[in-house]
N, C-alpha and C positions, 0 to 999 in steps of 0.2 A: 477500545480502551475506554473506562470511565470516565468520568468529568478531574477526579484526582487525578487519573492516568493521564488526563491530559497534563495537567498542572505538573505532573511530572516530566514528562515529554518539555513543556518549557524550559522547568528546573534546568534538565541533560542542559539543552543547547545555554542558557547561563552560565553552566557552569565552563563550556568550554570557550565560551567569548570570555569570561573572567579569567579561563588560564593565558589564552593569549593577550589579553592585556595585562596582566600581573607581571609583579616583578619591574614597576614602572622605580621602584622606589633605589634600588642599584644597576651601576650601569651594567655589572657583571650579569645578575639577573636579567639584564631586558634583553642582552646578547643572546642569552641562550633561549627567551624568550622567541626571540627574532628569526634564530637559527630554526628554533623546532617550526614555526608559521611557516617561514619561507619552504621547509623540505614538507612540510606534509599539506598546509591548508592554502599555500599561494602560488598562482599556476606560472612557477618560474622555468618550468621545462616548455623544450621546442612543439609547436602544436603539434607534430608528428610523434612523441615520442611520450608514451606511458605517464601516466601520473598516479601517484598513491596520495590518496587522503587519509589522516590515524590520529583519531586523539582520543582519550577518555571521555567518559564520561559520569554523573552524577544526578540522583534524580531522590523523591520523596513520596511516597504517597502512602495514607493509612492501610491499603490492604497490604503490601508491599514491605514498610518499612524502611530503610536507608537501601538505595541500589547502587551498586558499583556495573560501571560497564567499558567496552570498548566498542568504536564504530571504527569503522573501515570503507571508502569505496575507492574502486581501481578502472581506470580510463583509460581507454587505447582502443588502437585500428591496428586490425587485420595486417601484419605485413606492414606497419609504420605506416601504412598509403593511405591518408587523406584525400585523395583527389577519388581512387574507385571503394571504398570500404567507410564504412560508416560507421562513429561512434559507437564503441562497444563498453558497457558495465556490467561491474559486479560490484555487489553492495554485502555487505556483513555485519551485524552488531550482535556483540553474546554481551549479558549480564548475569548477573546474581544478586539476590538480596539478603538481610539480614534475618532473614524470615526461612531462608533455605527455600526461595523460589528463584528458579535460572530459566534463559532461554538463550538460544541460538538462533537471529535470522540472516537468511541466504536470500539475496536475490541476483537474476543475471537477466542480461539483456547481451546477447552475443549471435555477433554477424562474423563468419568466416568469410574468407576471401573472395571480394568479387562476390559479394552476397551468395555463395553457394549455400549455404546452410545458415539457419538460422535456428538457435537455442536461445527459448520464451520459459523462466519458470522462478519459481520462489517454492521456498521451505523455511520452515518453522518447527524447532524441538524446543518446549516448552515447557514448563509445571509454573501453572500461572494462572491469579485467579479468573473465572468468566464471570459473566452476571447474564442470569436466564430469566427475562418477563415473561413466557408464554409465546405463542403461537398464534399468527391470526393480527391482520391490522387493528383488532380488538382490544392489544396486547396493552394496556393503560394501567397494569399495577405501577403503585408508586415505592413496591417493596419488593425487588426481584429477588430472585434465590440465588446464590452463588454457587457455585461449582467450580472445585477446586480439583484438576484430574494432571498427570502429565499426555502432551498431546503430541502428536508429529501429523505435521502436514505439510506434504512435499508434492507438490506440482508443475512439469515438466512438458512442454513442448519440443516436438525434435524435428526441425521444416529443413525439405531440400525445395531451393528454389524452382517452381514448373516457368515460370516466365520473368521478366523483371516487375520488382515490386510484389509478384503473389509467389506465396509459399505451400506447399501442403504437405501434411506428413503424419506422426503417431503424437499420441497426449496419453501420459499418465498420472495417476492420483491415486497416492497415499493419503490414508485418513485414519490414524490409532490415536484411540483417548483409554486411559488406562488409570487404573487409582483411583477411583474418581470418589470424591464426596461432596454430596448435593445435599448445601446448607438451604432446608427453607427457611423463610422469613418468618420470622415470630405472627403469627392471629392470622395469617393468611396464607396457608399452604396451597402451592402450585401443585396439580397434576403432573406426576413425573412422566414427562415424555419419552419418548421410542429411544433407546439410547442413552438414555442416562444412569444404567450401571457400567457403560464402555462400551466401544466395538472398534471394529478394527476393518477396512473397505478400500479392496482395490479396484480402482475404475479403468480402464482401458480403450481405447476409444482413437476417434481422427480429427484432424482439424483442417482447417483453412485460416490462411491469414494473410490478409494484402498491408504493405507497408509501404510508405511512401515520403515516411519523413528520415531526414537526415539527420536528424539527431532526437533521440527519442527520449532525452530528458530534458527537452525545450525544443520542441515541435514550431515553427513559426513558419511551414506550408507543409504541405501534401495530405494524407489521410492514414488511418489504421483503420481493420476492418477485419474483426475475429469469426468464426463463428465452428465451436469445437462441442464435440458429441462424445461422454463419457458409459461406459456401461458397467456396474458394480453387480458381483453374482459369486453366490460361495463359491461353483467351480474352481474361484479364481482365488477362494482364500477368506471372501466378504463375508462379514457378519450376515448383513440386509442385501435386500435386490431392490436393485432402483437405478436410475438415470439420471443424467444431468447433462442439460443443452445452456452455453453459455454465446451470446449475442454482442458483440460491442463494436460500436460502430462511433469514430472521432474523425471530426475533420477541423483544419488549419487555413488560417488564413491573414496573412500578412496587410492589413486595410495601414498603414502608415510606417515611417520607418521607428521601427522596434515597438512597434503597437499590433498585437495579434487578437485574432478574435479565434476562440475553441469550441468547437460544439461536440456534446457527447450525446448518446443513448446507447442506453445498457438494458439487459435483462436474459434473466436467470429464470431459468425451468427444471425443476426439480421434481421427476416423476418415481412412484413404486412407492416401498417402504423406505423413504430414506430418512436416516436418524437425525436428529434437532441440532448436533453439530454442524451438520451438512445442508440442512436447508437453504434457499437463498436468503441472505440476509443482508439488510438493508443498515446504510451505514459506514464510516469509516472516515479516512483521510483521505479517498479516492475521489466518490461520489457522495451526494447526499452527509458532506463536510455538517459537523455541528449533533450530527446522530452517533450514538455510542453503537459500532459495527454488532451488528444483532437485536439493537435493540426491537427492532420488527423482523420476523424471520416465516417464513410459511416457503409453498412448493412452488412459487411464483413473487418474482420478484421486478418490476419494470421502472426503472426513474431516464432522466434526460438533465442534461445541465450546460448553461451558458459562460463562459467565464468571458472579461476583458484583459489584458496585460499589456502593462508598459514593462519592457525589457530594454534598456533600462529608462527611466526617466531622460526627455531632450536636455533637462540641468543638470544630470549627475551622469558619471561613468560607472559606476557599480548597482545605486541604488533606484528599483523600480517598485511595483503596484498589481496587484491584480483583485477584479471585485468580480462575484461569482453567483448564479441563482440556480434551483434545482428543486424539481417534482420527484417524486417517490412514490410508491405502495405496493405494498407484498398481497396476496393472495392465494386460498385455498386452489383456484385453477384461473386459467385462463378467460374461462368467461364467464367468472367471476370477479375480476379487476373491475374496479369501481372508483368513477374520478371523486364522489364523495370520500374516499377514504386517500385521496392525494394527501401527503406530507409534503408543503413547502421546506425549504431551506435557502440559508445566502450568505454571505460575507464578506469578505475582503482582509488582502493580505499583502504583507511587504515582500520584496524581492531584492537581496540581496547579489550581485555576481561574483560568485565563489570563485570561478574558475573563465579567467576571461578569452585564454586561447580555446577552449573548449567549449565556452557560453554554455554552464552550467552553473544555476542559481539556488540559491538556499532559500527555501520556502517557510516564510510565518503566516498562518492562515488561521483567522477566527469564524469558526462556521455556527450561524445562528438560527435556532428553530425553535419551536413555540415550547419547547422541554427547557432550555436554556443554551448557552456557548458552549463550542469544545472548540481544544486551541490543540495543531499541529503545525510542529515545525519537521519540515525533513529537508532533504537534497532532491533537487530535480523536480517539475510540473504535479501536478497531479495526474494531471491526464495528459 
């Protein structure tokens, strides 16, 4: 999302702390104020037992125009059983704009009983604008081209536990972009890349995945550890032939109480003809915090990142802290990564505790790079 998209993403969350504190002005009003917090945003159910979070939302930005939207996340174990099953989510936000641009996102994190199976994935139905610099850590216009297309991208993990803690199984990936209109930039037109009249690419493929924390939207021990091989080929329906090898490696660690220390390294390999959609791309609310997601993108993508967190502060019960640093840089191949062309990144963020039977936090995070700030607020860690 843009630096506006960010500013919007703020907007959302004000606007729904401003609904649950409005209405301060009658007492009729603040009841029903009270009523809605307590059933959707305050974790008054027993720690075993489902929780739904649901409130509107609101946001602004110039390409966009006025957005209406709703979020959604949903919390529970396996079988009500907290002692052998571990926190399971699904997350959902759809909007619209005034603009006639909508989208729909899905995410889950879902452990079946007794860790048998494990469902890893997120999807995305979209008509929303991008912003495309080019290709290459070279990638430094200060005028990117837009591209306006509707998109689906759904990507799914399907793990049956081989031992405790490691899973192995199938991964697939949907990737359709359709409609597409690629605005260049006025006095400096981009080379239109592989892709950018549309395509459409189903990848197929296996994974591994060891997991080992107990709650995976606030990790404070154990480790994750992905490492999943997709294959894209008309055979199967795909525009393009090409590959993608995804590596991510997190570990936790508990150095004080409610003081965690997170280390990640990530990187993306992106082999054949794969389309400028699909490239690794550097960026987001995940890693490399304060990059607009794409704004460097090539067949080779590798960053690493340190965060600190107070969960919560030793003086408050709800409210905590985390400061965060991170190397980046995409490249044409492998051995062509080049520490001259590292992208630092850092910042630091508040933590909220949304949900205190389930120690899941509401995340404000300003990620700062030599381009300027992006500001993300979500639910649950980054990594």
């Amino acid at each position: 999302m843009s630096r506006t998209g960010n500013l919007a993403r703020m907007m959302r969350v004000g606007w729904c702390l401003g609904l649950l504190i409005a209405g301060t002005g009658s007492a009729g009003a603040q009841n029903i104020v009270t009523r809605l917090y307590n059933r959707f945003l305050n974790d008054t159910t027993a720690s075993n037992q489902p929780h739904l979070a649901l409130y509107p939302t609101l946001a602004y930005a110039p390409e966009t125009s006025l957005e209406l939207g709703v979020s959604a996340l949903y919390l529970y174990h396996a079988n009500n059983d907290t002692v052998n099953n571990r926190l399971s989510e699904l997350q959902a936000f759809g909007f619209f704009t005034l603009l006639g641009q909508y989208g729909l996102n899905l995410d889950n994190t879902v452990f079946g009983d007794h860790d048998r199976w494990y469902f890893l994935g997120r999807a995305r139905f979209q008509r929303f604008p991008l912003l495309y610099y080019g290709i290459g850590p070279d990638a430094h216009t200060d005028n990117p081209a837009t591209v306006d297309a509707f998109s689906i991208q759904a990507r799914q993990r399907v793990m049956r536990r081989i031992r405790p803690n490691l899973f192995g199984g199938l991964a697939v990936d949907l990737q359709h972009l359709s409609r597409v209109e690629f605005q260049q930039p006025e006095g400096t037109p981009l080379d239109l890349p592989r892709g950018s009249t549309g395509s459409t690419n189903l990848g197929l493929g296996v994974g591994l995945i060891y997991d080992s924390r107990p709650n995976v939207l606030n990790a404070r021990q154990g480790a994750f550890a992905e490492l999943t091989y997709l294959n894209y080929h008309p055979t199967r329906g795909s525009t393009y032939t090409f590959s993608n090898i995804v590596a991510d490696v997190r570990l936790y660690k508990t150095v004080r109480t409610n003081q965690v220390l997170a280390w990640q390294a990530y990187g993306v390999l992106a082999g054949g003809d794969a389309p400028f959609n699909q490239l690794a791309l550097l960026g987001g609310e995940t890693i490399m915090r304060g990059y607009y997601m794409g704004r460097y993108r090539d067949k080779v993508h590798a960053a690493t990142q340190l965060e600190y967190r107070w969960l919560p502060f030793w003086f408050s019960k709800r409210v905590g802290a985390a400061v965060f640093a991170a190397v980046g840089t995409v490249a044409p191949s492998v051995r062509e990564l080049s520490f001259s062309n590292l992208l630092p990144a850092g910042g630091a963020g508040v933590r909220y505790l949304l949900f205190k039977k389930k120690d899941v936090f509401l995340r404000f995070d300003v990620g700062f790079t030599r381009e300027g700030p992006g500001f993300y607020i979500l639910t649950g860690e980054s990594f």
